[in-house]
C-alpha positions in Angstrom: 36.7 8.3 12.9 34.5 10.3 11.1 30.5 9.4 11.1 30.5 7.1 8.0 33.4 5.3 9.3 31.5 4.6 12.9 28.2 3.6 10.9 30.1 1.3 8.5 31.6 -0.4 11.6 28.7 -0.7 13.4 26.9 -2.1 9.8 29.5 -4.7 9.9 28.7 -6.0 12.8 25.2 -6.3 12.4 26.1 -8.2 9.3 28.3 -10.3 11.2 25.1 -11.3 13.2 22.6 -11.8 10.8 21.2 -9.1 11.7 21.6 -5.7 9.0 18.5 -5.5 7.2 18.1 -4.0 3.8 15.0 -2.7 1.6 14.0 -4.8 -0.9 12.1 -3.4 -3.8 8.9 -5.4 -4.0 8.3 -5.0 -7.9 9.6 -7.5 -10.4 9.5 -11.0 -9.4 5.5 -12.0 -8.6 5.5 -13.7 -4.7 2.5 -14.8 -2.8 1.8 -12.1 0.1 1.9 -14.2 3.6 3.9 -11.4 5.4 1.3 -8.5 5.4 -1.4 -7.4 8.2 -4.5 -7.4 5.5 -6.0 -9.7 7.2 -9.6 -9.3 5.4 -7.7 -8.4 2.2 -9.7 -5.1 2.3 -6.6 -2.5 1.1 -7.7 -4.0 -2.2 -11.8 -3.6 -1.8 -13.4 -2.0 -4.3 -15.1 -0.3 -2.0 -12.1 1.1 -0.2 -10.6 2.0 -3.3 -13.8 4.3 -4.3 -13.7 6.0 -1.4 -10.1 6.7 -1.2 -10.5 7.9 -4.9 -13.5 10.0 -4.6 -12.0 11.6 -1.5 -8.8 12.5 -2.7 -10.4 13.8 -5.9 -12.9 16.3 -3.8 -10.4 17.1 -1.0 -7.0 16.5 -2.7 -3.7 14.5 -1.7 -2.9 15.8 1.9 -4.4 17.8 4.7 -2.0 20.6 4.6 -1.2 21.0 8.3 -2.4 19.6 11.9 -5.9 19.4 12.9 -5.4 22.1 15.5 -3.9 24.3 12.5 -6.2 24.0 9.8 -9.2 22.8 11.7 -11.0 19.5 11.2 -12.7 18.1 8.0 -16.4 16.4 8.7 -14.8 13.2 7.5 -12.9 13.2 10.2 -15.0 13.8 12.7 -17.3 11.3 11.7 -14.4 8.6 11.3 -13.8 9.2 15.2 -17.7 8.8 15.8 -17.8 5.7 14.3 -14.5 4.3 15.8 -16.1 5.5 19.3 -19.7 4.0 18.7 -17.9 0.4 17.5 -15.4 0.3 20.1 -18.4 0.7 22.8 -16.4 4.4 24.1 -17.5 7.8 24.6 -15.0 9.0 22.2 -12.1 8.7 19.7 -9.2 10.8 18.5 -7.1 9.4 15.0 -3.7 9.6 14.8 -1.1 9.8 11.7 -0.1 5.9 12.8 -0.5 3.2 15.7 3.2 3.9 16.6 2.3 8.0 16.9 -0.9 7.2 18.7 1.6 5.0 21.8 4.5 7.7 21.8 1.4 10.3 22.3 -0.8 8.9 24.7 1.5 6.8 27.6 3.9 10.2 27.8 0.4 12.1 28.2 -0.9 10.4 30.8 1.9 9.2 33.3 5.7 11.0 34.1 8.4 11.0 36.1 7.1 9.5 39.6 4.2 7.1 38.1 5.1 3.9 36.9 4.0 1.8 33.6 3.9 -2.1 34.2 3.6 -3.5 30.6 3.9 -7.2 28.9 7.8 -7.9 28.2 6.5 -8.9 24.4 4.4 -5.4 24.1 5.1 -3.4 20.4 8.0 -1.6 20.2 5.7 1.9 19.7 4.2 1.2 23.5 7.5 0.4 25.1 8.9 3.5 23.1 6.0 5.3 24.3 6.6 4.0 27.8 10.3 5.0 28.0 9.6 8.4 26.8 7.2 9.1 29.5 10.0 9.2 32.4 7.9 7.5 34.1 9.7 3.8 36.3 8.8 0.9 33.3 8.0 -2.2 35.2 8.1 -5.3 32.7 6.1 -8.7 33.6 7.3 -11.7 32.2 4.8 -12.3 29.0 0.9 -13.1 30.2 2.1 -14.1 33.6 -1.0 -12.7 35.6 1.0 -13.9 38.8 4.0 -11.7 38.4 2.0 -9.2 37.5 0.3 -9.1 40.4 3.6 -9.0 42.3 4.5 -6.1 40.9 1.3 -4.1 41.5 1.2 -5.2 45.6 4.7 -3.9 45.3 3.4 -0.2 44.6 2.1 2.1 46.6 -1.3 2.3 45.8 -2.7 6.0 45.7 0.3 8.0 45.7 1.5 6.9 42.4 -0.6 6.9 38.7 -0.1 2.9 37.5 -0.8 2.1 34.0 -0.4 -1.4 32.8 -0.1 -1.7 29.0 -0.6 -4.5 26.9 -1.8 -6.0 23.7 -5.0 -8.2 22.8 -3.1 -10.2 20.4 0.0 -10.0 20.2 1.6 -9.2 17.1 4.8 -11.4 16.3 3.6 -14.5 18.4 -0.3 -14.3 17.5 -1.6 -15.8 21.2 -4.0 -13.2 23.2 -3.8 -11.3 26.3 -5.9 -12.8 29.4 -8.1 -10.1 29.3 -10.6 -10.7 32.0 -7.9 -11.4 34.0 -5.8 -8.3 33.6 -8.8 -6.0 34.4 -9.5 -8.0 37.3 -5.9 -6.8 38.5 -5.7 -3.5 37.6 -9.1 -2.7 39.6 -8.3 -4.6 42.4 -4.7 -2.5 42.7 -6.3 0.8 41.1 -4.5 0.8 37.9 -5.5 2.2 34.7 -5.4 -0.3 31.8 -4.4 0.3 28.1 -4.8 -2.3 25.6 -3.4 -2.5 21.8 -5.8 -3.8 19.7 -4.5 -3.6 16.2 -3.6 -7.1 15.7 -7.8 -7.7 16.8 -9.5 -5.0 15.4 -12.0 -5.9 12.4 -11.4 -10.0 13.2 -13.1 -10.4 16.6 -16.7 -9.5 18.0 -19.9 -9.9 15.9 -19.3 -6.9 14.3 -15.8 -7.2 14.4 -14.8 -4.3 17.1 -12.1 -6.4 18.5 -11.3 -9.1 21.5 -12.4 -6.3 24.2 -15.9 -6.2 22.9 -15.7 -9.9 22.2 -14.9 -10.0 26.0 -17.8 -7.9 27.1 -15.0 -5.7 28.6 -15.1 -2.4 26.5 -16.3 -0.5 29.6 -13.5 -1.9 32.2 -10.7 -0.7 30.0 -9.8 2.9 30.1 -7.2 3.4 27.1 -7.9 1.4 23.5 -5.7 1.5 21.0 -5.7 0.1 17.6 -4.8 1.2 13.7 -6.2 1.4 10.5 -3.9 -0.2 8.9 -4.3 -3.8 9.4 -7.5 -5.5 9.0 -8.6 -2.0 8.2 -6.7 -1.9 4.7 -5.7 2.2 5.3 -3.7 3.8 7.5 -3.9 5.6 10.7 -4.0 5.2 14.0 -6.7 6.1 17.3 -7.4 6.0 20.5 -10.3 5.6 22.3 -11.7 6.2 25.6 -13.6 8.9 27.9 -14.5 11.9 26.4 -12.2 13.9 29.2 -9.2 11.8 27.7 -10.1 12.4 24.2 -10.0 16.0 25.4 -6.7 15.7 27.5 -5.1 14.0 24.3 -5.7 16.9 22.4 -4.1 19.2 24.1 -0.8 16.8 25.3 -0.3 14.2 22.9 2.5 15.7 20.6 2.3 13.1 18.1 -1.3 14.6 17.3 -0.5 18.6 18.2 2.2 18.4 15.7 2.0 16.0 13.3 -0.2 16.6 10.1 -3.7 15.2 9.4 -4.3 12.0 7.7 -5.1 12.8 3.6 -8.3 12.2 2.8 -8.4 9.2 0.8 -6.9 7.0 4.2 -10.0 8.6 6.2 -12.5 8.0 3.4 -11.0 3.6 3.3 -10.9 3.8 6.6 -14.6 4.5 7.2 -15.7 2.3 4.3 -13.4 -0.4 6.0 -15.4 0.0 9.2 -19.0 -0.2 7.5 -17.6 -3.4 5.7 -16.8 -5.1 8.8 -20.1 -4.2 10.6 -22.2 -5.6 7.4 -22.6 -9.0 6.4 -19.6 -8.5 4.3 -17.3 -8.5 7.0 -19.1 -11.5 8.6 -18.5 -13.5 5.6 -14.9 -12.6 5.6 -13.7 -12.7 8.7 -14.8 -16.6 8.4 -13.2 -17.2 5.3 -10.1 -15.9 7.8 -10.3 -18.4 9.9 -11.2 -20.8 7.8 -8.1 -20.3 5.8 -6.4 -20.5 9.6 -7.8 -23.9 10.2 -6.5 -25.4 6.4 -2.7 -23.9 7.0 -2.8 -25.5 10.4 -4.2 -29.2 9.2 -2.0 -28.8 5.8 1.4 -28.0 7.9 4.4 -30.3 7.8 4.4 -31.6 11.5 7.9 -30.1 12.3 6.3 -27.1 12.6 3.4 -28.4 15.2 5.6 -27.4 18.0 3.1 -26.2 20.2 4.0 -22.6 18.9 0.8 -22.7 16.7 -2.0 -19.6 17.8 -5.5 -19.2 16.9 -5.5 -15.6 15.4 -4.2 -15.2 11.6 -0.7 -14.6 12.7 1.1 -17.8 12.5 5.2 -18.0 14.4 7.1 -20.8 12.6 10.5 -20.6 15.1 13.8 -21.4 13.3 15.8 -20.4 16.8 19.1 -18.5 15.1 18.8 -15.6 12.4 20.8 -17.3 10.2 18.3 -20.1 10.3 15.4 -18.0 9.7 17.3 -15.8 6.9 17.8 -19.2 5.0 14.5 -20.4 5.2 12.8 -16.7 4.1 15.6 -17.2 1.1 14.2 -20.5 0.2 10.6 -19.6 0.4 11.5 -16.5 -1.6 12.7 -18.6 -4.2 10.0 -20.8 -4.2 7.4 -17.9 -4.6 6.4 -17.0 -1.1 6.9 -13.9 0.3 7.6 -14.1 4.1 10.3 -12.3 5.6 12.5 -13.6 8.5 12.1 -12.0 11.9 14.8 -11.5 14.1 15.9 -9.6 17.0 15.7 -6.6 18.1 11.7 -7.4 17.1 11.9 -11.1 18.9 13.6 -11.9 21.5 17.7 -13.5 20.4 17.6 -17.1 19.5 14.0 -16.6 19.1 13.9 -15.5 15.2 11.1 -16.8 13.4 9.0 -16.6 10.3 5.4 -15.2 10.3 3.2 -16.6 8.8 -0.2 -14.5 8.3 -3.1 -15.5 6.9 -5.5 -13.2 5.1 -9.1 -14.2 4.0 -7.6 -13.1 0.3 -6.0 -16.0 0.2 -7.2 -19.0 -1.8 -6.9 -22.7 -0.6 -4.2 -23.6 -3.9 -2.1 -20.5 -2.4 -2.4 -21.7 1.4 -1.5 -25.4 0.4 1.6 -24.2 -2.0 2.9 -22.9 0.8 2.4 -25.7 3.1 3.8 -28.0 0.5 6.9 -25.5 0.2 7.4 -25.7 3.5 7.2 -29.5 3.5 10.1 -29.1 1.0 12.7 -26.3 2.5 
């Protein structure tokens, strides 16, 4: 068979299990956004939007090449500052996305002989990141502090790098890492300690730096990762830490070494996004966030208050089958509600679900539509 005739096949039976997916062109037909990661509704700020624009029209479109190429612009540098000084870290280095700063940084730091232990529901770019390492991957059943404690008595200490990887909200069920407790572990059992905080960044903390800093842990967590393009409204991704493993990154994270620069106009929103959050702005925002939270959950029909509910603006409505959850997306589409089904490979099977996300754009006629759709499906 030829390689369109292997593909087809193999289409087929993804079809066969509810589980192909297609791209679907988002123009035409005017839906209610409960599906993105905007969480502060800032990709549409005025302010991010003159910044972008002023940027791109003094710099132009694109960077051109890498940073180690062409050098760095002053933006960026000051973006990485900023990222440093609001994550509580010596230093920060920006990737082109979250998913480029994982496969960079875990395959920089640990190889063939260490072992990563990370969260069984971790992103897909950190267990990516983790597998192409070549170093052992150790999963823990998801927020058990007991297993994971098993596993680190289980290797010997000093003679192996450990690095246990997780995130601080987790992205497709929206509950939170025990944080005090996982650093508690990894000291005791002299692990290192990296933490995903895309999902967190620009929602938690006074000034919005995330659920580390909301912790008071920003100094007992070696690796902090997070993007630009959630709550942030751009795009990009960082990492922050040390300066020595800002410095290390540099010269053996490949993601960065070859990858080009972000343009300007994402560096630009993404340093206006940051100055938002740390102003009164963001403070306003982030609690018309959670207050829109609070009105989904009290407006919800009560088959849906299964106990699967979170705090954070990401909101799991479980159907159980993809067929279930394809229906439901289907009739919400319909209805004028955009919120795609979510199935396996990105859940676990028989776990498909909708997510829900809130987003402090939303107004309280949009958030009870939807709650009375849902009523109705």
């Amino acid at each position: 068979m030829n390689l369109d005739q292997i593909l087809r096949a193999e289409l087929a039976a993804l079809e066969e299990a509810s589980l192909r997916r297609t791209l679907r062109a988002t123009d035409g037909k005017h839906l209610l956004n409960f599906a993105a990661n905007d969480y502060l509704g800032l990709s549409r700020h005025p302010a991010l939007i003159e910044a972008a624009r002023q940027a791109t029209a003094q710099c132009g479109a694109g960077a051109g090449a890498s940073r180690l190429v062409t050098g760095t612009d002053s933006s960026v540098l000051a973006l990485e500052e900023q990222l440093a000084v609001w994550k509580e870290k010596e230093a920060a280095l920006v990737f082109s996305s979250g998913f480029a700063a994982a496969l960079g940084t875990i395959p920089a730091l640990v190889d063939k002989g260490d072992t990563i232990v990370l969260d069984k529901l971790s992103h897909a770019s950190l267990i990516d990141g983790a597998r192409l390492s070549g170093a052992t991957v150790r999963a823990f059943p998801h927020n058990d502090m007991t297993r994971l404690e098993a596993v680190l008595a289980k290797i010997s200490s000093g003679k192996t790098r450990v690095l246990v990887v997780t995130e601080s909200i987790f992205s497709m069920d929206g509950d939170s890492a025990p944080l005090r407790e996982l650093v508690e572990l990894k000291d005791r059992y002299g692990a290192w300690l990296m933490v995903d905080e895309a999902h967190a960044t620009g929602l938690y903390g006074t000034t919005g730096a995330g659920l580390i800093a909301e912790a008071g842990l920003s100094a007992r967590v070696e690796i902090v990762m997070g993007t630009l393009s959630k709550a942030l409204g751009s795009v990009g991704g960082y990492i922050t830490g040390s300066h020595v493993l800002i410095d290390w990154l540099v010269n053996r994270a490949r993601s960065f070494i070859y990858s080009t620069a972000l343009p300007p106009g994402a560096i630009a929103a993404g340093r206006a996004a940051i100055e938002l959050c740390q102003a009164s702005e963001g403070t306003s925002l982030r609690g018309q966030l959670w207050g829109n939270v609070a009105r989904f959950h009290a407006g919800l029909p009560a088959r849906w208050k299964s106990g699967t509910l979170s705090s954070s603006a990401i909101q799991p409505l479980i159907c159980g089958e993809a067929t279930a959850a394809l229906q439901l997306a289907a009739t919400l589409r319909e209805a004028g509600f955009l919120i795609p089904a979510i199935r396996y490979p990105t859940v676990p099977r028989h776990a498909a679900r909708l997510r829900v996300t809130l987003s402090a754009a939303h107004a309280d006629k949009d958030i009870d539509a939807l709650n009375r759709a849902l009523a109705a499906a």
